[in-house]
C-alpha positions in Angstrom: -52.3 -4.7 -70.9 -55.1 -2.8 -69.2 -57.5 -3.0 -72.7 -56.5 -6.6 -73.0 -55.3 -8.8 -70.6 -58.7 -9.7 -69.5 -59.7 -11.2 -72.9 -56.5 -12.3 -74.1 -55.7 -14.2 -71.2 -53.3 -16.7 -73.1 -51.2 -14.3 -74.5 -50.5 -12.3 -71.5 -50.1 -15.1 -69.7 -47.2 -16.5 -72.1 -45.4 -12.8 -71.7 -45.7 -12.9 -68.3 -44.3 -16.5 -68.0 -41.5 -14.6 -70.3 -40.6 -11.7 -67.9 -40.5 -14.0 -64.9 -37.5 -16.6 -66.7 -35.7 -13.3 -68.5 -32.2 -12.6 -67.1 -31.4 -9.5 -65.3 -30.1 -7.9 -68.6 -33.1 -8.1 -70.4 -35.1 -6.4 -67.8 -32.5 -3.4 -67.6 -33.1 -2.9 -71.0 -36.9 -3.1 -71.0 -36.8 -0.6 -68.5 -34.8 1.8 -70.6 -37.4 1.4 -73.3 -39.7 2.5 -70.8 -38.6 5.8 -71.2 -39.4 5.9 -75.0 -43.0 4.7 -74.7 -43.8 8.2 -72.7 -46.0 6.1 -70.0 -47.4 8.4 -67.4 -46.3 6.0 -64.6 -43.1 5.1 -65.6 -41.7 1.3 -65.6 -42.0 0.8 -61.6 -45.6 2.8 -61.5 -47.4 0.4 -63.7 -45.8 -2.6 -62.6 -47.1 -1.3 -59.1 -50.7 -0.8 -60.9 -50.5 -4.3 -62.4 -49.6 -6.1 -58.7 -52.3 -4.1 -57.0 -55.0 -4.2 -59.8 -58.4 -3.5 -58.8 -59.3 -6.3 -61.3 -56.3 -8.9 -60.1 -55.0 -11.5 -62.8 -52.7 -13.8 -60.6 -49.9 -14.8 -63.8 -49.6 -10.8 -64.2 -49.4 -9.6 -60.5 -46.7 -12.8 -59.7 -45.1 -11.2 -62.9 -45.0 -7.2 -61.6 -44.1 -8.9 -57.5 -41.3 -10.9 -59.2 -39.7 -7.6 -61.3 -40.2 -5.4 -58.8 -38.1 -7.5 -56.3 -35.5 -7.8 -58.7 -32.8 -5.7 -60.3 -32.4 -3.5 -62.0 -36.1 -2.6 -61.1 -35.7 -3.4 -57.1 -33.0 -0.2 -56.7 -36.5 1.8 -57.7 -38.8 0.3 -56.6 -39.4 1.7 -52.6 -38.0 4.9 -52.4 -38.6 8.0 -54.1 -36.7 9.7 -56.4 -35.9 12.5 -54.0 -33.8 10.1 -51.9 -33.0 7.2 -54.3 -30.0 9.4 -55.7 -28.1 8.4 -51.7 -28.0 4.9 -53.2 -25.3 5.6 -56.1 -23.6 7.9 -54.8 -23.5 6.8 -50.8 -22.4 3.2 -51.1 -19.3 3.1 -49.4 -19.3 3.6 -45.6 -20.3 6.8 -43.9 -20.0 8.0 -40.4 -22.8 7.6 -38.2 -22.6 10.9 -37.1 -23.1 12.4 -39.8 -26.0 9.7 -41.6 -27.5 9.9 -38.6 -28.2 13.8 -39.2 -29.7 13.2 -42.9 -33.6 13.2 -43.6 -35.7 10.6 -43.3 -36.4 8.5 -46.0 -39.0 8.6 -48.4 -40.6 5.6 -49.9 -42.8 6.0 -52.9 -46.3 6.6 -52.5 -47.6 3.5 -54.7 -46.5 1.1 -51.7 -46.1 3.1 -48.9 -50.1 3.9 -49.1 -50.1 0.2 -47.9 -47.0 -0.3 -46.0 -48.6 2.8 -43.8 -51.9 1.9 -43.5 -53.7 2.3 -39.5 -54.7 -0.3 -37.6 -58.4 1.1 -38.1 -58.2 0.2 -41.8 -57.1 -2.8 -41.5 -58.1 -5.0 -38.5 -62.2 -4.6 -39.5 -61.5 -5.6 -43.3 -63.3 -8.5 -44.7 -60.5 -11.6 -44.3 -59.8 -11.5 -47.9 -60.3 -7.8 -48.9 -58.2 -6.1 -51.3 -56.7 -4.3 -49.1 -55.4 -6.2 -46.7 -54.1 -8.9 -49.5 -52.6 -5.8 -50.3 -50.9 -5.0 -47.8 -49.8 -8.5 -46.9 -48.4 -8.4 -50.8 -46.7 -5.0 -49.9 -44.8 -6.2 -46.4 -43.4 -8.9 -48.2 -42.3 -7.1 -51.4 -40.1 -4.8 -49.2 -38.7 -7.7 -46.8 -37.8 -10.0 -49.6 -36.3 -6.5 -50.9 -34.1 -6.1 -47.8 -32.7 -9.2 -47.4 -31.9 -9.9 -51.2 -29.6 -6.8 -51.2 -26.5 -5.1 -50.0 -26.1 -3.1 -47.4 -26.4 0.4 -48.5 -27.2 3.8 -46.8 -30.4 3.3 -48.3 -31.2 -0.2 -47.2 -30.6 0.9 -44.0 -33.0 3.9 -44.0 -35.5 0.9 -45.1 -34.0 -1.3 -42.8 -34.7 1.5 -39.4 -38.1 2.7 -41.0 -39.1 -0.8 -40.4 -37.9 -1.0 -37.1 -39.4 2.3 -35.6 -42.6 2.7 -37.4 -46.0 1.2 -35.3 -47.0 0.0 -38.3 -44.6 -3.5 -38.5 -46.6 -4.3 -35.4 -50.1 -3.7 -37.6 -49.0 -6.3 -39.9 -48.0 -8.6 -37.0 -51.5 -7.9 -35.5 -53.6 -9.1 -39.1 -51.3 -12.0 -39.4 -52.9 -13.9 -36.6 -56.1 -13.2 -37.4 -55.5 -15.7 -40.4 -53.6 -17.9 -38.1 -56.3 -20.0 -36.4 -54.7 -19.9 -32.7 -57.1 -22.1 -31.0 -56.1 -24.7 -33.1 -51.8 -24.3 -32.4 -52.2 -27.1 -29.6 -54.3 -29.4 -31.4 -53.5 -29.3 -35.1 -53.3 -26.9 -37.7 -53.9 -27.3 -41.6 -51.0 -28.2 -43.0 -50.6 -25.1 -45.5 -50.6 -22.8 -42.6 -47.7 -24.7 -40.1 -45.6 -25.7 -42.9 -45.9 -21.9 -44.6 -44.1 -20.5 -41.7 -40.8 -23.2 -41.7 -41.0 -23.0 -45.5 -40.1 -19.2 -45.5 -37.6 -19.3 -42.9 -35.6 -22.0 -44.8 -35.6 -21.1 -48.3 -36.0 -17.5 -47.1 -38.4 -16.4 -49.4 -42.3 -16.8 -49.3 -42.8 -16.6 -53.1 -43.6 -20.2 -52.8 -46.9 -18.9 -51.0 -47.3 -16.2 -53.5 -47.5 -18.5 -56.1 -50.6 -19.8 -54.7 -52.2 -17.0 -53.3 -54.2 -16.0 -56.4 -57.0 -16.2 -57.1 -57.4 -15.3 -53.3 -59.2 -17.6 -51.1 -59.0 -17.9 -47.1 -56.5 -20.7 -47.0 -54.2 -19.1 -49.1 -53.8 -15.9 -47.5 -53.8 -18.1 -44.5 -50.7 -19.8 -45.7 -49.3 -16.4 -46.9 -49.7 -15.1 -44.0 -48.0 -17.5 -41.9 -44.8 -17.2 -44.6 -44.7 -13.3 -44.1 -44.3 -14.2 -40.2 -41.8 -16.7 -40.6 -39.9 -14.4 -42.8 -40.3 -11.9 -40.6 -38.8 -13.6 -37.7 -35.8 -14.1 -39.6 -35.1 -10.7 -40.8 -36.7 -8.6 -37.8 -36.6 -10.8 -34.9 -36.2 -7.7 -32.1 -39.0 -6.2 -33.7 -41.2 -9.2 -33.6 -40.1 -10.1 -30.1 -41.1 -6.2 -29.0 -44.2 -6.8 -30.6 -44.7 -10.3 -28.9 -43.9 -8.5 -25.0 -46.4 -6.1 -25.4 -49.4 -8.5 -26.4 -51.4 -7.9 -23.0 -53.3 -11.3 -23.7 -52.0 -14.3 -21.9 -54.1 -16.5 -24.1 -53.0 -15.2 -27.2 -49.1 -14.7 -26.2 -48.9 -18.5 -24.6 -50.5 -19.6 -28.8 -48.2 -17.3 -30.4 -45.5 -18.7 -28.5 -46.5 -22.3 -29.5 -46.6 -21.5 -32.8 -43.2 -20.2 -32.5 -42.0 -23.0 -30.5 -43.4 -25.8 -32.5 -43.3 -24.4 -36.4 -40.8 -21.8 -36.3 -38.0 -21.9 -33.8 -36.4 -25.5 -34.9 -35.3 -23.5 -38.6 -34.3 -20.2 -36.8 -32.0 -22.1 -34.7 -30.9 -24.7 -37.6 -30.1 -21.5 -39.3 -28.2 -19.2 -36.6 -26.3 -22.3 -36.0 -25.1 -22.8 -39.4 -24.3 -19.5 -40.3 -21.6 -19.7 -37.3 -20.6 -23.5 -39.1 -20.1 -21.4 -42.1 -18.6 -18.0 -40.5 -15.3 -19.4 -40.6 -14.3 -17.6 -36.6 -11.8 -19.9 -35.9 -8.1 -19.1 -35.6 -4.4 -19.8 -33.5 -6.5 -18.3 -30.7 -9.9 -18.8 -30.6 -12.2 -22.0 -31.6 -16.2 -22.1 -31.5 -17.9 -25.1 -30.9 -21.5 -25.8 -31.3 -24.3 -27.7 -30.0 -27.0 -28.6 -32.0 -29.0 -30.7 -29.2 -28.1 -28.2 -26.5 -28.7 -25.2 -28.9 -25.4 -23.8 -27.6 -22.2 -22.1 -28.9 -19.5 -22.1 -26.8 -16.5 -19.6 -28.2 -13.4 -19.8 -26.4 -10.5 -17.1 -26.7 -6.8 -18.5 -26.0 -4.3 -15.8 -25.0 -0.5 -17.1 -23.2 -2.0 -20.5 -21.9 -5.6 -18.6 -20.4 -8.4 -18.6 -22.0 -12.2 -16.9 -21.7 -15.5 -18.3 -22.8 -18.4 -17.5 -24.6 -21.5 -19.1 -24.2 -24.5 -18.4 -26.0 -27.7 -20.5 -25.5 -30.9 -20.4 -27.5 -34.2 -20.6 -26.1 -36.8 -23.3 -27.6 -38.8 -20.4 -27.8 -36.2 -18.1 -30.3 -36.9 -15.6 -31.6 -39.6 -14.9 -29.5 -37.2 -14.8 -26.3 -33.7 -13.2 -26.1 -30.7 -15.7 -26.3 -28.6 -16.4 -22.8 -25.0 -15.1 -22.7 -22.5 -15.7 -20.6 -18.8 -15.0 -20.0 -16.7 -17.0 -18.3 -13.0 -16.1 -17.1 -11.6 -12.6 -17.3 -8.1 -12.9 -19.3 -7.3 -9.6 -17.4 -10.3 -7.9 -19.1 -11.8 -5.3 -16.6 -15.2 -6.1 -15.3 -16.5 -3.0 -17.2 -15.2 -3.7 -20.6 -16.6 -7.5 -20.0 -19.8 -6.5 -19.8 -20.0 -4.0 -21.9 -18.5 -6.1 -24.5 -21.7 -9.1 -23.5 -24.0 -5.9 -23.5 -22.5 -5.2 -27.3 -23.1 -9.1 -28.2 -26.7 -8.9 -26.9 -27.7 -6.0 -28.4 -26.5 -7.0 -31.9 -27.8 -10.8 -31.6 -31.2 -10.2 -32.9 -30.2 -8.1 -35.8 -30.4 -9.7 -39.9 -29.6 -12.8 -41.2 -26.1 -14.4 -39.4 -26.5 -12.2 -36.2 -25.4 -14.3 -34.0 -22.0 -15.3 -35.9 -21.3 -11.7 -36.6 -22.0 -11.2 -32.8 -19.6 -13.7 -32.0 -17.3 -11.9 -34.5 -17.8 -8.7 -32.6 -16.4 -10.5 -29.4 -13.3 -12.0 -31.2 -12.6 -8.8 -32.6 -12.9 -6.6 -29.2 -9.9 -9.0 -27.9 -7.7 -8.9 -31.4 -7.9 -5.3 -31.0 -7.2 -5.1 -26.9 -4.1 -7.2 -27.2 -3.0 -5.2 -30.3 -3.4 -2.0 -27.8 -6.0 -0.2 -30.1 -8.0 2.2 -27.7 -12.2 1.1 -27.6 -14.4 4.0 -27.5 -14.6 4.9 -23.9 -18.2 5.5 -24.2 -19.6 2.4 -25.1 -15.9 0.6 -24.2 -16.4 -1.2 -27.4 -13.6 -1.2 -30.2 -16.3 -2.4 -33.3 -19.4 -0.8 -33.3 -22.4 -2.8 -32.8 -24.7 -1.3 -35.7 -21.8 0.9 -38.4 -19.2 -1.4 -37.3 -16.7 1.1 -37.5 -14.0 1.7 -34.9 -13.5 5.1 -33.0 -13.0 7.6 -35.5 -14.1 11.1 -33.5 -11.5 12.5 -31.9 -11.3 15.2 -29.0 -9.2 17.9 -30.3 -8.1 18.2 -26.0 -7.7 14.9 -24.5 -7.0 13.2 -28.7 -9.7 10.2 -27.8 -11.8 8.7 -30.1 -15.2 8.0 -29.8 -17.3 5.8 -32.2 -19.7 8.8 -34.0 -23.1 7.3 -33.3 -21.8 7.2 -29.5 -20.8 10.7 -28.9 -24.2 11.9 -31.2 -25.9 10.0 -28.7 -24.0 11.5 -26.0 -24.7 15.3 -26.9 -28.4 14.4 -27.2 -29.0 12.9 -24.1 -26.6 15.3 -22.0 -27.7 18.5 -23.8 -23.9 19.1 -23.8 -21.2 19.7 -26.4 -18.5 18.7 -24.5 -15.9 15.8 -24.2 -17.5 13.1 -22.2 -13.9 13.1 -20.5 -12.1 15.8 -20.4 -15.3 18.1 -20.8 -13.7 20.3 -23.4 -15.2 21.7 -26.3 -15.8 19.1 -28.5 
């Protein structure tokens, strides 16, 4: 390819156009054959050195972005092969005591050089650098990865590196500077305002991909705005941490617009039909929804009393937290209530359907009191809001159980070993 796809252009162009239509089969074995053709690179290196060619041509790079975010080539593609071997062998559920002692994870070096990149190296590039299409192309390789697969211990590593790394905020910064703010109250070019509700509905910005090449302004302006909407779906706490700490009034009151006007209708039409779809409703509890309110009201029915749930959605969401409030007590102690609203709040912004499986959280907190299970008396919470696991670590003194990312988080911040009740030996 690298002899000849600049002078053959047809040809590559028709095997390209090939590899994007062949079924996941195919692909597998293509990758096998890899092997055989004793390529330095390997299959996921040079479709890495095809996407992020120093001499792009578009058919080829959608070709290597559309492989390499999907399987079998997408299980290889981001980490190394030091910690891809947790994926096989780690799929079914571990405690959180213990993941949360493994290493870090470590993604491989062809994208994380971009994923990583500093502010510094970034923010000063020319508008339509290498680079920073680069880098754009990278952030939205490994979203579109995250929220195509399953849950894994390695999808979560992913899904935390994104989370607690400065440089998801870097991104955030360079999309607006392809975002024409001063424009957000009068009218924007259609390719960028559209891009953002686009991505958020069909999930996916390869629609902007498609046109991003050859690059031009407009297009990476477009692509851009896509990578934020998608963004906002997937990583709405992050973007929302990001959007506090803007210092700018000017520019937080326009990124809020733009939110507002382009983004927020599809979140909402989306958080609200995933709860339509959850399928919560049994004997003793019923959800209703609001789509012209933007509320869900979910009410739990136990011996002729009942307690409600009701979550509201700010016009401005994802940018602002949703409201929650609890009504009624159904002999629930004030503690457990709101600890149980502090569990719904704190698992609200999470992925795709976060605020059903929220609601979900809450239903399953009251099954569980009524059926006499003991909640972790940490956190007073029978489902975890991240594993989702009950109380499984037990005192060998007092025989409680704690959840095991809630007693790990209790040793760390009390510098103790001990029972958080009984103060034994843990």
């Amino acid at each position: 390819i690298a002899s000849s796809r600049l002078s053959v252009c047809y040809f590559w162009e028709l095997v390209a156009t090939s590899a994007v239509e062949s079924s996941a089969h195919v692909r597998d074995r293509a990758v096998k054959s890899f092997d055989s053709w004793i390529l330095s690179r390997g299959a996921v290196g040079s479709l890495y050195a095809i996407l992020f060619s120093s001499k792009p041509v578009p058919y080829l790079q959608y070709a290597a972005y559309i492989i390499l975010s999907s399987e079998p080539i997408a299980d290889l593609a981001f980490v190394s092969q030091e910690t891809s071997s947790l994926n096989k062998k780690d799929i079914i559920d571990k405690d959180p005591l213990d993941s949360s002692l493994e290493t870090k994870i470590q993604l491989r070096e062809e994208i994380s050089v971009f994923l990583e990149k500093s502010i510094y190296e970034i923010i000063d590039l020319d508008i339509v650098a290498p680079d920073r299409v680069h880098v754009f192309v990278a952030w939205s390789l490994m979203i579109s990865h995250l929220l195509s697969s399953p849950s894994t211990p390695t999808t979560e590593k992913l899904i935390q590196h994104i989370k607690y790394t400065s440089s998801s905020s870097i991104i955030l910064d360079c999309i607006f500077q392809h975002i024409p703010l001063e424009l957000c109250a009068a009218q924007l070019p259609a390719g960028i305002s559209e891009a953002a509700s686009h991505a958020i509905t069909d999930n996916s910005v390869l629609f902007a991909l498609e046109s991003l090449w050859p690059v031009g302004p407009d297009g990476i302006a477009s692509f851009a705005s896509a990578i934020y909407g998608l963004m906002l779906r997937s990583f709405p706490a992050k973007v929302r941490d990001w959007f506090n700490n803007i210092r700018d009034r000017t520019s937080s009151s326009a990124i809020e617009f733009f939110t507002r006007t382009y983004c927020s209708p599809y979140l909402i039409t989306n958080e609200l039909s995933q709860i339509k779809k959850a399928n919560l409703c049994d004997e003793n509890f019923s959800v209703s929804v609001s789509r012209s309110a933007n509320e869900v009201v979910a009410t739990y029915t136990k011996e002729e009393s009942n307690m409600n749930l009701v979550v509201r959605l700010p016009s401005s969401y994802a940018l602002r937290p949703v409201d929650v409030e609890c009504t009624r007590s159904l002999g629930i102690s004030e503690v457990k209530r709101r600890a149980w609203l502090h569990s719904i709040i704190s698992f609200v912004p999470k992925q795709n359907g976060g605020l059903a499986e929220a609601i979900r959280l809450w239903k399953n907190n009251f099954d569980k009191e009524f059926e006499g299970v003991e909640e972790c008396p940490i956190c007073y919470s029978l489902i975890h809001t991240s594993s989702r696991s009950r109380p499984k670590r037990a005192c060998r003194t007092c025989k409680h159980k704690f959840h095991g990312a809630c007693i790990y988080k209790w040793f760390l911040t009390s510098s103790k070993d001990s029972c958080p009740l009984c103060r034994s030996l843990f």
